[in-house]
TIRO-2110 file (N, C-alpha, C; in Angstrom, 1 decimal):
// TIRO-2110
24.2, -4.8, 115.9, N, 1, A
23.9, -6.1, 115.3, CA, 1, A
23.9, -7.2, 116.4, C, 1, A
24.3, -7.1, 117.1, N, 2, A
25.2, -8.5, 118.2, CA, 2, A
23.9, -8.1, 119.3, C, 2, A
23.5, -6.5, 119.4, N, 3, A
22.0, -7.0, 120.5, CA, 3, A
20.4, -7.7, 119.3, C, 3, A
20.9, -7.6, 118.5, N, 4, A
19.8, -7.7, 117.8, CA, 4, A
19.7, -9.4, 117.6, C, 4, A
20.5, -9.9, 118.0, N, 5, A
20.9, -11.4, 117.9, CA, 5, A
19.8, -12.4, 119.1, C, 5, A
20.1, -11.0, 120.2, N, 6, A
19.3, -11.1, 121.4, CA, 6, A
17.6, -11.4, 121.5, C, 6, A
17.5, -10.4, 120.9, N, 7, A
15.8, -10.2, 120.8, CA, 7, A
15.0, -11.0, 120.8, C, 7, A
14.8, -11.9, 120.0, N, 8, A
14.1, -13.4, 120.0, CA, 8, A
14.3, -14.5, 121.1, C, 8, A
13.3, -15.3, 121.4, N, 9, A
13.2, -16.3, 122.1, CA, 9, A
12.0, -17.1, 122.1, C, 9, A
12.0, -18.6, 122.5, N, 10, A
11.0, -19.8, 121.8, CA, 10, A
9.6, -19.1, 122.4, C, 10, A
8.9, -19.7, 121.4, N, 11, A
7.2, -19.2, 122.0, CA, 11, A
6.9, -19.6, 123.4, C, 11, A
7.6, -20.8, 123.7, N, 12, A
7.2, -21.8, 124.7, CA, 12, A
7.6, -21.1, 126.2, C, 12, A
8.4, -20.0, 126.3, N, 13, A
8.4, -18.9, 127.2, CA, 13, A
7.7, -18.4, 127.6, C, 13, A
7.2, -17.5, 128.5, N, 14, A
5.9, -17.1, 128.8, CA, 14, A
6.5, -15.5, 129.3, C, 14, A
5.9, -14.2, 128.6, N, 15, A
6.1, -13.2, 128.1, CA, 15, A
6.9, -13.1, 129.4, C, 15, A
6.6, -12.6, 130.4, N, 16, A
7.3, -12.1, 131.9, CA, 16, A
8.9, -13.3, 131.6, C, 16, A
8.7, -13.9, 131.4, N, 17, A
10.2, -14.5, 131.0, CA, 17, A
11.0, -14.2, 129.8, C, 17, A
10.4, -14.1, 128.6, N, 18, A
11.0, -13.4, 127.6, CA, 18, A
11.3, -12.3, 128.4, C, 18, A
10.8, -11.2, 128.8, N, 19, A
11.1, -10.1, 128.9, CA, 19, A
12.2, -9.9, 129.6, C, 19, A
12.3, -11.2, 130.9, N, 20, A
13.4, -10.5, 131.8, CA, 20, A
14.8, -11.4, 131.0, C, 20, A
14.7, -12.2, 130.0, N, 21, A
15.9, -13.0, 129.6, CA, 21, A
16.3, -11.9, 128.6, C, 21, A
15.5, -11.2, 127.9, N, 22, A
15.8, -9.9, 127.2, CA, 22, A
16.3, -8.9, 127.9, C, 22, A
16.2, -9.1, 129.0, N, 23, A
16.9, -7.7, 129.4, CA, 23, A
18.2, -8.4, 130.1, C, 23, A
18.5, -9.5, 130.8, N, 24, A
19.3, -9.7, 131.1, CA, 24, A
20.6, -10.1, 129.9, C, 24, A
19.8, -10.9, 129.0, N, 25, A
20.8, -10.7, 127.6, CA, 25, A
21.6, -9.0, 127.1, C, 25, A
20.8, -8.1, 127.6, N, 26, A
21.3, -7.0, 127.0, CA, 26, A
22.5, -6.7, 128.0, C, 26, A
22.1, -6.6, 129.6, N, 27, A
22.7, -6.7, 130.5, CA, 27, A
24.1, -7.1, 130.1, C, 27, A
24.1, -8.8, 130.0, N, 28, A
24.9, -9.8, 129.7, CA, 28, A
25.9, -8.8, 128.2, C, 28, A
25.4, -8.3, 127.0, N, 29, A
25.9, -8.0, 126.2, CA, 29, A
26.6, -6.6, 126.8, C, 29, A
26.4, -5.8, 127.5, N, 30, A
27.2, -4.5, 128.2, CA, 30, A
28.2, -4.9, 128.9, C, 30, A
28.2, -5.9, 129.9, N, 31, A
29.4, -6.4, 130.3, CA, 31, A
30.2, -7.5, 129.6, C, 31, A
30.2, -7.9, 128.4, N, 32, A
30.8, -8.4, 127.5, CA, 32, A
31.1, -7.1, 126.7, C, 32, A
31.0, -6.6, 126.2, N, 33, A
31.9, -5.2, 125.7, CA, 33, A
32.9, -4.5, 126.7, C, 33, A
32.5, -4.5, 127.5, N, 34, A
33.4, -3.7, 128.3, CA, 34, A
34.5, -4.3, 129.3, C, 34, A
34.4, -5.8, 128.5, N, 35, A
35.1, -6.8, 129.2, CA, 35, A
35.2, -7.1, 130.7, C, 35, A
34.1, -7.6, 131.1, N, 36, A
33.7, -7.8, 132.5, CA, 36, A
32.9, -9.5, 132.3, C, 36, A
33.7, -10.6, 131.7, N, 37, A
33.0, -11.4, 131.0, CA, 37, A
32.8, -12.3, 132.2, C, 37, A
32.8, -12.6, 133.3, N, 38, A
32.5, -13.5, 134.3, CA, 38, A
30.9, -13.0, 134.5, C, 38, A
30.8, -11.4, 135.0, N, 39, A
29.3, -10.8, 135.0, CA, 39, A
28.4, -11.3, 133.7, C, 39, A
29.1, -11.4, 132.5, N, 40, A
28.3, -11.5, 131.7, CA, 40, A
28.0, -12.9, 130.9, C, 40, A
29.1, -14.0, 131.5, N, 41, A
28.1, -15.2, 131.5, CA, 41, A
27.5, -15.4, 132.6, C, 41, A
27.1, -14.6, 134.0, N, 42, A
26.0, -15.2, 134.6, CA, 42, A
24.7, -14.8, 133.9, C, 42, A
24.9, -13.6, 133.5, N, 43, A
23.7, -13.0, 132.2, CA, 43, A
23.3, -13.8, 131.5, C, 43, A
23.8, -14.2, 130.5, N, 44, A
23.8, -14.7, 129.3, CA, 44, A
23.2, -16.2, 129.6, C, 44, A
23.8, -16.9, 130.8, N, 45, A
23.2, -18.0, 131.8, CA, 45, A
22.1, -18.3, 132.0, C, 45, A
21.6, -17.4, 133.1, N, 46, A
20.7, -17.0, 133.6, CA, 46, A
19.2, -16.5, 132.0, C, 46, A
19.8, -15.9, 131.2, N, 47, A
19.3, -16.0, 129.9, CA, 47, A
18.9, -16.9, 129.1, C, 47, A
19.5, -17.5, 129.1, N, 48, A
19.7, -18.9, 128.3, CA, 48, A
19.0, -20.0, 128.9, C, 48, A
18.9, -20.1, 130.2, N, 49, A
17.9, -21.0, 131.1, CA, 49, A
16.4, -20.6, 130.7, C, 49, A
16.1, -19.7, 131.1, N, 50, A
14.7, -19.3, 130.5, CA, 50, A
14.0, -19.3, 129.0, C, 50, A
15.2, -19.1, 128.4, N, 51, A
14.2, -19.3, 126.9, CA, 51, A
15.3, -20.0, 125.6, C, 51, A
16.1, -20.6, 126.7, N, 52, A
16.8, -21.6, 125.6, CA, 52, A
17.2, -21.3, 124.1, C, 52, A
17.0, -20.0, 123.5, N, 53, A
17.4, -19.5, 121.8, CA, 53, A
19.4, -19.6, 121.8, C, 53, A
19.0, -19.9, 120.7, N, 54, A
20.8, -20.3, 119.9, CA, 54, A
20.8, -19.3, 119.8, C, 54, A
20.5, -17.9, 120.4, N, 55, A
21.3, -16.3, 120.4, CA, 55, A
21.9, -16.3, 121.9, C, 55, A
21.1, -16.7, 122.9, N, 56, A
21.2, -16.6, 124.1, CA, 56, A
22.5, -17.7, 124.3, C, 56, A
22.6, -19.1, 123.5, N, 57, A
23.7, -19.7, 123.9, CA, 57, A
24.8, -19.7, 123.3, C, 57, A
24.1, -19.2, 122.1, N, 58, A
26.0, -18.4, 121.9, CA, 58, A
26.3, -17.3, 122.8, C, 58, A
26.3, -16.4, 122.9, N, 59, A
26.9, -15.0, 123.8, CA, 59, A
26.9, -16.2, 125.4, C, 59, A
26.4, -16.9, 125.5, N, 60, A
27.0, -17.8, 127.1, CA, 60, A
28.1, -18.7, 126.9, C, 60, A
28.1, -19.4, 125.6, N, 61, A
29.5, -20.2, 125.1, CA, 61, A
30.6, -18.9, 125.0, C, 61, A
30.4, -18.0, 124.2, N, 62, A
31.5, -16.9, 123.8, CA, 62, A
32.0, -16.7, 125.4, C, 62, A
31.0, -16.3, 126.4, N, 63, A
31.4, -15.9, 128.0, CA, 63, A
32.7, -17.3, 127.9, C, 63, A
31.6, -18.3, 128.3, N, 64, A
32.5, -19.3, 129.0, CA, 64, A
33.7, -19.2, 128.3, C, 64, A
34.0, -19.2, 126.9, N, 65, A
35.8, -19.2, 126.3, CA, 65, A
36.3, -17.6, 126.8, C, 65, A
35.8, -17.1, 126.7, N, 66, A
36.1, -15.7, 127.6, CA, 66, A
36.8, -15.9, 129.4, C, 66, A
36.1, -16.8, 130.0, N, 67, A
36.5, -16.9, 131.3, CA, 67, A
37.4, -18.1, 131.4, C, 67, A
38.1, -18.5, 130.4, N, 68, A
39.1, -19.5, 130.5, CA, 68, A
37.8, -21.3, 130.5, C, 68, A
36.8, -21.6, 130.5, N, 69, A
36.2, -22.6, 130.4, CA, 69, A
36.1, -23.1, 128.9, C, 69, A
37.1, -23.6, 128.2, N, 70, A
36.8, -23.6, 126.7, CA, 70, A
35.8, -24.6, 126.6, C, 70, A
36.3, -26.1, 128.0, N, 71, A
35.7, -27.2, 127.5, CA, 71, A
34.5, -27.1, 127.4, C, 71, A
33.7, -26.4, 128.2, N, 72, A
32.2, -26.3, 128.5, CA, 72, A
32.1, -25.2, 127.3, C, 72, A
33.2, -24.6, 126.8, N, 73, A
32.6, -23.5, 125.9, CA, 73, A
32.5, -24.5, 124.4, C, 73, A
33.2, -25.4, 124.2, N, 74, A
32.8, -25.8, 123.1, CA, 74, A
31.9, -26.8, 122.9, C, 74, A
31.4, -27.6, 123.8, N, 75, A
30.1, -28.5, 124.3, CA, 75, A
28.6, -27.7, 123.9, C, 75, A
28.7, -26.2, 124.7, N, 76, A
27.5, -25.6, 124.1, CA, 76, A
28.1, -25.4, 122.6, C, 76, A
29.0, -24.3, 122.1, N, 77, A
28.5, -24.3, 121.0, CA, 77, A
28.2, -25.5, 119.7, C, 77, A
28.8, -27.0, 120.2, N, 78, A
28.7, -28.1, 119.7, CA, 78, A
26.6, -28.4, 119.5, C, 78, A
26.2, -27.7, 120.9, N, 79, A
25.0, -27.9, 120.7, CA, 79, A
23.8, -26.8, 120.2, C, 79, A
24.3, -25.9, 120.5, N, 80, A
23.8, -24.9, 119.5, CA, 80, A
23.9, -25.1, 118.0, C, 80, A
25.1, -25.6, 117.8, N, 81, A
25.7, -25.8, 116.0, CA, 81, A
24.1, -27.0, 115.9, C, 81, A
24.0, -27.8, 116.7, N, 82, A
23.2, -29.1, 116.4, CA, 82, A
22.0, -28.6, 116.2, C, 82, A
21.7, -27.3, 116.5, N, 83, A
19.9, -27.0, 116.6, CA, 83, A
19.0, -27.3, 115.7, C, 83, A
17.8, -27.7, 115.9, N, 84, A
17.1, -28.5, 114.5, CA, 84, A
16.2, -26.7, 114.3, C, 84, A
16.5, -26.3, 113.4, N, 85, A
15.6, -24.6, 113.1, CA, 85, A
14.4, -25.3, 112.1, C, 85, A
13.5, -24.8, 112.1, N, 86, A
12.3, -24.8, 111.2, CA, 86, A
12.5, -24.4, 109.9, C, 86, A
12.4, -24.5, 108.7, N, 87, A
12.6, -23.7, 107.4, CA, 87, A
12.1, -22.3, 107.8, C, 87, A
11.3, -21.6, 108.4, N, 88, A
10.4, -20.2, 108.9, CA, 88, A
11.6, -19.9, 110.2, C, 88, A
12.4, -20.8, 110.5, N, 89, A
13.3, -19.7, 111.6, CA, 89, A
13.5, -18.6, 111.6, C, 89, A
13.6, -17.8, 112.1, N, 90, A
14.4, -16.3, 112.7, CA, 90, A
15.7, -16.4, 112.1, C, 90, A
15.8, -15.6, 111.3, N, 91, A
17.2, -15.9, 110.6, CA, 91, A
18.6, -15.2, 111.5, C, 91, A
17.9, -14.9, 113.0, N, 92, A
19.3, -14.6, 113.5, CA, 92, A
19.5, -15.7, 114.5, C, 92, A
18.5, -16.7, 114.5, N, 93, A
18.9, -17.7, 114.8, CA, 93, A
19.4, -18.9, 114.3, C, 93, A
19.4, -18.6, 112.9, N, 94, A
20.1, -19.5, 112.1, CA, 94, A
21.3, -19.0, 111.4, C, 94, A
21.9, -17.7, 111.6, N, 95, A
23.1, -16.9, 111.9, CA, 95, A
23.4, -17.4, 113.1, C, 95, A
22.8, -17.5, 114.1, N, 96, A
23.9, -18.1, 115.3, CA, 96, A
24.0, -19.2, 115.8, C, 96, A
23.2, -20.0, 114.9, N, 97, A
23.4, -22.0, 115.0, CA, 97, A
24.9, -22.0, 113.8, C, 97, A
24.9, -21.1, 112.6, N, 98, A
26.2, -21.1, 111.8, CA, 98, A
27.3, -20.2, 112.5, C, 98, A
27.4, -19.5, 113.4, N, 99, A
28.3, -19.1, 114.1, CA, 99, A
28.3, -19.8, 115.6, C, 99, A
28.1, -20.6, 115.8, N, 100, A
28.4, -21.3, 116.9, CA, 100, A
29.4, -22.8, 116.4, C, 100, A
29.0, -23.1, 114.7, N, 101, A
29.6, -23.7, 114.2, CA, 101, A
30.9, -23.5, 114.3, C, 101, A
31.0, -22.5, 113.6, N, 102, A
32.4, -22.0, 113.6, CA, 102, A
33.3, -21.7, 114.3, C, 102, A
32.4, -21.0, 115.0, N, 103, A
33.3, -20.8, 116.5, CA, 103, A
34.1, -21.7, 117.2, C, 103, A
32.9, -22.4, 117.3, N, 104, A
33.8, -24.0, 117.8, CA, 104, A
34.7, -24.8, 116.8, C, 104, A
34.7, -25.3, 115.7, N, 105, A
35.9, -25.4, 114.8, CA, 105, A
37.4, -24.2, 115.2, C, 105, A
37.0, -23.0, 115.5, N, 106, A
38.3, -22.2, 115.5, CA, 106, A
38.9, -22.8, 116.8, C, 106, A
38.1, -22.8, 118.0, N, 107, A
38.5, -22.9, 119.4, CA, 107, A
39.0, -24.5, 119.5, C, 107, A
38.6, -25.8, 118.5, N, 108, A
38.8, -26.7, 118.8, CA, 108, A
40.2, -27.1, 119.2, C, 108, A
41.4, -26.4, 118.0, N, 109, A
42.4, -27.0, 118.1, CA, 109, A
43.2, -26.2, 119.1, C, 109, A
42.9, -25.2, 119.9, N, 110, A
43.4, -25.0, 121.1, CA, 110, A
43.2, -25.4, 121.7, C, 110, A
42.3, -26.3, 122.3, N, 111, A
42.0, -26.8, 123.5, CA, 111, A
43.5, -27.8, 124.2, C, 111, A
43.9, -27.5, 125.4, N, 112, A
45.1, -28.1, 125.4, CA, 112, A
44.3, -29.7, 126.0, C, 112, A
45.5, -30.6, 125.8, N, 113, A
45.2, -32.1, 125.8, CA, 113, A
46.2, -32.5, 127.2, C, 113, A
45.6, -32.9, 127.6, N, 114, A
46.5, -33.8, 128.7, CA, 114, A
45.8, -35.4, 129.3, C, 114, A
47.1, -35.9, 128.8, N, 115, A
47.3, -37.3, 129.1, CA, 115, A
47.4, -37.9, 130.7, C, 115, A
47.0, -38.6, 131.6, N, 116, A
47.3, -39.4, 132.7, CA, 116, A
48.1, -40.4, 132.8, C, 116, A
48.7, -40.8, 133.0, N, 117, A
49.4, -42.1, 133.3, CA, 117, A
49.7, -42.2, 134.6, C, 117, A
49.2, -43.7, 135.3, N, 118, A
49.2, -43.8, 136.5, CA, 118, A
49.7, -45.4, 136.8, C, 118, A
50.8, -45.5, 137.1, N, 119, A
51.6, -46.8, 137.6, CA, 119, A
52.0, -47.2, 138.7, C, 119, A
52.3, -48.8, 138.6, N, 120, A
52.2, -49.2, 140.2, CA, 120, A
51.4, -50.0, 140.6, C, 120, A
51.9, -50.8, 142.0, N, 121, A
50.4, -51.2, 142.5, CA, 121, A
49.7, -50.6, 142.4, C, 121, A
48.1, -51.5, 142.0, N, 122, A
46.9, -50.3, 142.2, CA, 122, A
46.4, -49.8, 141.3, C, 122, A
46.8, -49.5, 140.2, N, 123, A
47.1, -48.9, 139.4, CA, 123, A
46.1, -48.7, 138.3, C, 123, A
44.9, -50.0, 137.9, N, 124, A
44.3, -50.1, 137.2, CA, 124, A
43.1, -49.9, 138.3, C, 124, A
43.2, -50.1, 139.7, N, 125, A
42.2, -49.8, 140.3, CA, 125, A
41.6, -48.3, 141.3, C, 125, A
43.4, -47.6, 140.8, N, 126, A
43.3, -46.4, 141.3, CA, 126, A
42.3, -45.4, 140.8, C, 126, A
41.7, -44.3, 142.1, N, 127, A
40.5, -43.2, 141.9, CA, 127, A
41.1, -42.2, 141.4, C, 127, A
41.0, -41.6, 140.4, N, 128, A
41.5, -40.6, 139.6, CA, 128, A
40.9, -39.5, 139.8, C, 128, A
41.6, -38.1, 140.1, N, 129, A
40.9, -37.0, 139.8, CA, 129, A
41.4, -35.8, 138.8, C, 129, A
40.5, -34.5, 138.7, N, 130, A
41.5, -33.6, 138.3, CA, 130, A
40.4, -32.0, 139.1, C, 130, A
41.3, -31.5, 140.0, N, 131, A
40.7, -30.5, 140.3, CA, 131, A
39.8, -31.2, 141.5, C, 131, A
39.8, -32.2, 141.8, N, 132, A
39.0, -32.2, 142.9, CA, 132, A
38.1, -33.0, 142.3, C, 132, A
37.8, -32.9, 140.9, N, 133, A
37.0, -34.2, 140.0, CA, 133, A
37.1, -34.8, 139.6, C, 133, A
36.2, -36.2, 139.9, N, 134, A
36.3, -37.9, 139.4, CA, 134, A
36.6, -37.9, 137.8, C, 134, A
37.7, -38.5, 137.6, N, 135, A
38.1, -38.7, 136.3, CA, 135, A
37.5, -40.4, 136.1, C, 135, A
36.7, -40.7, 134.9, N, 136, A
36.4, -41.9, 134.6, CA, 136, A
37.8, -43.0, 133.9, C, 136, A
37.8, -43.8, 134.7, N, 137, A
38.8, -44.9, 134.0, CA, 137, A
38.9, -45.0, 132.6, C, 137, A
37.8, -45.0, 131.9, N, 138, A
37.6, -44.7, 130.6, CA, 138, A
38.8, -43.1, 129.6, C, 138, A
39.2, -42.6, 130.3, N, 139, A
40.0, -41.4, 130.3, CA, 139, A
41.3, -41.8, 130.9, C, 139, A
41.1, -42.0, 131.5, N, 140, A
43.3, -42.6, 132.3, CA, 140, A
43.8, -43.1, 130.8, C, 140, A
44.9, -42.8, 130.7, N, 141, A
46.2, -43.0, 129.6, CA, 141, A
45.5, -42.7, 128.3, C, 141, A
44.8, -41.5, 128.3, N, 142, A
44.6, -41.4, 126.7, CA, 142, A
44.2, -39.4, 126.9, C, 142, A
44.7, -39.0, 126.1, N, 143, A
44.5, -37.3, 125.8, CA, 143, A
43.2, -36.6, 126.0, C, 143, A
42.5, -36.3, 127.0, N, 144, A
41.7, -35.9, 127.3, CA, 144, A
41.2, -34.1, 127.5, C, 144, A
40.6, -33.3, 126.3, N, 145, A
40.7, -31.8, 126.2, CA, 145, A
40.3, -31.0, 128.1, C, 145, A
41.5, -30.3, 128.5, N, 146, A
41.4, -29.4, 129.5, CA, 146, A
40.9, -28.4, 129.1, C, 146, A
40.7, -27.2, 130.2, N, 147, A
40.5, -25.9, 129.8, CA, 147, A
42.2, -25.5, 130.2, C, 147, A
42.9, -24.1, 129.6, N, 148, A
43.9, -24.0, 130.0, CA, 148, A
44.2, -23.4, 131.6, C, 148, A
45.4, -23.2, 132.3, N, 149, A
45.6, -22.6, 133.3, CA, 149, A
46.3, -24.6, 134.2, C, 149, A
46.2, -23.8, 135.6, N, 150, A
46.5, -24.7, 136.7, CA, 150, A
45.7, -25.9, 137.1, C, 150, A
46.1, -27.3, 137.2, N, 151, A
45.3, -28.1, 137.2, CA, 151, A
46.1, -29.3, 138.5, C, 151, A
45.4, -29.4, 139.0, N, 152, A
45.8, -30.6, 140.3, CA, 152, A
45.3, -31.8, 139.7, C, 152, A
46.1, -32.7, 139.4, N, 153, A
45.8, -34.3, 138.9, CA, 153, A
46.3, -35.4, 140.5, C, 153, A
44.8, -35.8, 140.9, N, 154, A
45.9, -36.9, 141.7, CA, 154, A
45.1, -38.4, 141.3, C, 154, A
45.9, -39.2, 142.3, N, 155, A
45.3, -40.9, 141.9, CA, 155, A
45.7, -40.8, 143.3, C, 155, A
44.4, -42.2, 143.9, N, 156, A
44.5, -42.3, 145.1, CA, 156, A
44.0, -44.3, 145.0, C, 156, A
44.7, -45.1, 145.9, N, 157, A
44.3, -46.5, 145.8, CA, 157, A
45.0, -47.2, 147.3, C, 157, A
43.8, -47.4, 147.9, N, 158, A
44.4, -48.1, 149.4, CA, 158, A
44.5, -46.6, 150.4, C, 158, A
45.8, -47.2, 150.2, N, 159, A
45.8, -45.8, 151.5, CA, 159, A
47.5, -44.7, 151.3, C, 159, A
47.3, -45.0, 149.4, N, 160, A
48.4, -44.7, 148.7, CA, 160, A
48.1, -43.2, 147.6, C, 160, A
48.0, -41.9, 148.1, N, 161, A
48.3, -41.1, 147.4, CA, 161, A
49.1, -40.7, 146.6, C, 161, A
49.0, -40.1, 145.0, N, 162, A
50.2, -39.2, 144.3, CA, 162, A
49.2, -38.6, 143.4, C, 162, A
50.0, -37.2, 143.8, N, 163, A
49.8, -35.8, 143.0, CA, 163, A
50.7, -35.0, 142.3, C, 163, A
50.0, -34.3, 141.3, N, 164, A
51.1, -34.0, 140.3, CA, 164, A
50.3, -32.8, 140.0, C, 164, A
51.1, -31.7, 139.6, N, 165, A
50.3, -30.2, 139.4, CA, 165, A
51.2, -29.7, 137.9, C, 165, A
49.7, -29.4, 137.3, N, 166, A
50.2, -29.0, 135.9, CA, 166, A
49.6, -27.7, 135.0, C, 166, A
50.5, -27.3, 134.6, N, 167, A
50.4, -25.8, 134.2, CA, 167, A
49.7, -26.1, 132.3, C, 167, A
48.7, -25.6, 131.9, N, 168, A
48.5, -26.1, 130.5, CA, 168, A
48.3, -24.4, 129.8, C, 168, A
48.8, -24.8, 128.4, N, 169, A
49.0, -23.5, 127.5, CA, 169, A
47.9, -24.1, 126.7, C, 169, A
47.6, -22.6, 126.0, N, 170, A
46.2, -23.3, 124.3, CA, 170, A
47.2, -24.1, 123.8, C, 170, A
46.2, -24.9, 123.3, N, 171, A
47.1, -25.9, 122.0, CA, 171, A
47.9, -26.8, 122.4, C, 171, A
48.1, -26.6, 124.1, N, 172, A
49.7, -27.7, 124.6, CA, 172, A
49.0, -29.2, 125.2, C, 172, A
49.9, -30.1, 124.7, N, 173, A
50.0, -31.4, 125.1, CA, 173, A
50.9, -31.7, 125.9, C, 173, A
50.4, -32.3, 127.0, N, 174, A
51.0, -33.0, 128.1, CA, 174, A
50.9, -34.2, 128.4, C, 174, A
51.4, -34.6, 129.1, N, 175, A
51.7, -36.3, 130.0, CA, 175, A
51.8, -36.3, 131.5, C, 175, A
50.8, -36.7, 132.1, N, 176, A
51.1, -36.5, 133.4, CA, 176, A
51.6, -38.2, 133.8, C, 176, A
52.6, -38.9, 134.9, N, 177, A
52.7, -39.9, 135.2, CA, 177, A
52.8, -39.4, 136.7, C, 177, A
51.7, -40.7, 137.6, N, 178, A
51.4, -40.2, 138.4, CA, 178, A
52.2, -42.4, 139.4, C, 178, A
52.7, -42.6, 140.1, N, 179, A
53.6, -43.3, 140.5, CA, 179, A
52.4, -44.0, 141.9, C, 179, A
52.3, -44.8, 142.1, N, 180, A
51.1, -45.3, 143.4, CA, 180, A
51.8, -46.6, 143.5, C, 180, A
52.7, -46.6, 145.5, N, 181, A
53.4, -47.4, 145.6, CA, 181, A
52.9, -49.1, 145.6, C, 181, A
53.4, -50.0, 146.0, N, 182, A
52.7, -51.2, 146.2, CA, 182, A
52.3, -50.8, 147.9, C, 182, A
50.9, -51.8, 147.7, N, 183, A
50.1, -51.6, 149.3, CA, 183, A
51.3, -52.1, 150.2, C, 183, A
51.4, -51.8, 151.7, N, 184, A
51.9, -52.1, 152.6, CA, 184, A
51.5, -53.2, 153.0, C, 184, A
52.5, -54.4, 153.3, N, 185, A
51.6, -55.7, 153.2, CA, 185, A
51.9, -56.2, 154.5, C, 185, A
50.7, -56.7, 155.4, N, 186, A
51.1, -57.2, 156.9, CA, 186, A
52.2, -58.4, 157.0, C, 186, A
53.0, -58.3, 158.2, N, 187, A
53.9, -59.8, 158.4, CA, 187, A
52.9, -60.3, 158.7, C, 187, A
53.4, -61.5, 158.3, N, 188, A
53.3, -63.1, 158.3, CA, 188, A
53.0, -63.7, 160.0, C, 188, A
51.9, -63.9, 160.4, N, 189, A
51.9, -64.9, 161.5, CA, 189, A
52.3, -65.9, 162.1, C, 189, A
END
């Protein structure tokens, strides 16, 4: 059932593409059984680029929550769930625009949340990251969905670093406060 999900892809493909996103989807589906799921979202990826079908992006979202990436896992299936199908669709593509639905409602309320807080001089002007990535000001002090596992949060302002390292579980809420002293201020002439 689950290769048969595969089979299809948009007309707008051009057959030597169908064919190899078909075989790579099948690829992609043997190493997702046999639990080898990093191999088989590059499959399902690499699938999914070429002929873009809500079969192809679900089995790449299922990967990504497979390899610990919920957030990106529930983004695609948020957009697969959105696909506009024709009344004449492939009905296993409109079995996997309703199971991408779902999927993502079950995975939602795991997604763990963590909070920033960042005080001090600086404070409102400090560069935020997480992982080495720019966190938008728009995100500082309000619950923002992680993927679970190890995460490096720092803030950086002037020539004032603080880092804070955090462990997240499914479903867990956190608070990170991250402390950024006042600038060092020159004496007086």
């Amino acid at each position: 059932f689950a290769f048969s999900l595969l089979l299809t892809s948009p007309a707008a493909a051009q057959n030597s593409e169908k064919a190899a996103a078909r075989a790579m989807a099948h690829e992609g589906l043997e190493h997702f059984k046999a639990e080898r799921f990093a191999k088989a979202l590059d499959r399902f990826s690499r699938a999914h680029s070429l002929v873009g079908a809500p079969t192809t992006g679900l089995w790449k979202a299922r990967s990504l929550e497979k390899v610990g990436r919920w957030v990106e896992a529930t983004e695609l299936y948020l957009d697969i769930a959105e696909t506009k199908l024709d009344g004449d669709a492939d009905p296993r593509w409109v079995k996997a625009v309703d199971k991408a639905r779902n999927e993502r409602l079950a995975l939602m309320p795991r997604l763990p949340k963590l909070t920033i807080i960042i005080e001090g001089d600086g404070a409102s002007a400090a560069k935020v990251s997480i992982d080495g990535r720019r966190v938008s000001s728009a995100l500082v002090g309000v619950a923002q969905p992680l993927d679970p596992g190890q995460h490096v949060i720092s803030a950086k302002h002037a020539s004032d670093t603080a880092e804070a390292r955090v462990s997240l579980a499914a479903a867990e809420k956190k608070e990170v406060r991250l402390q950024l002293r006042a600038p060092t201020q020159a004496a007086p002439t």
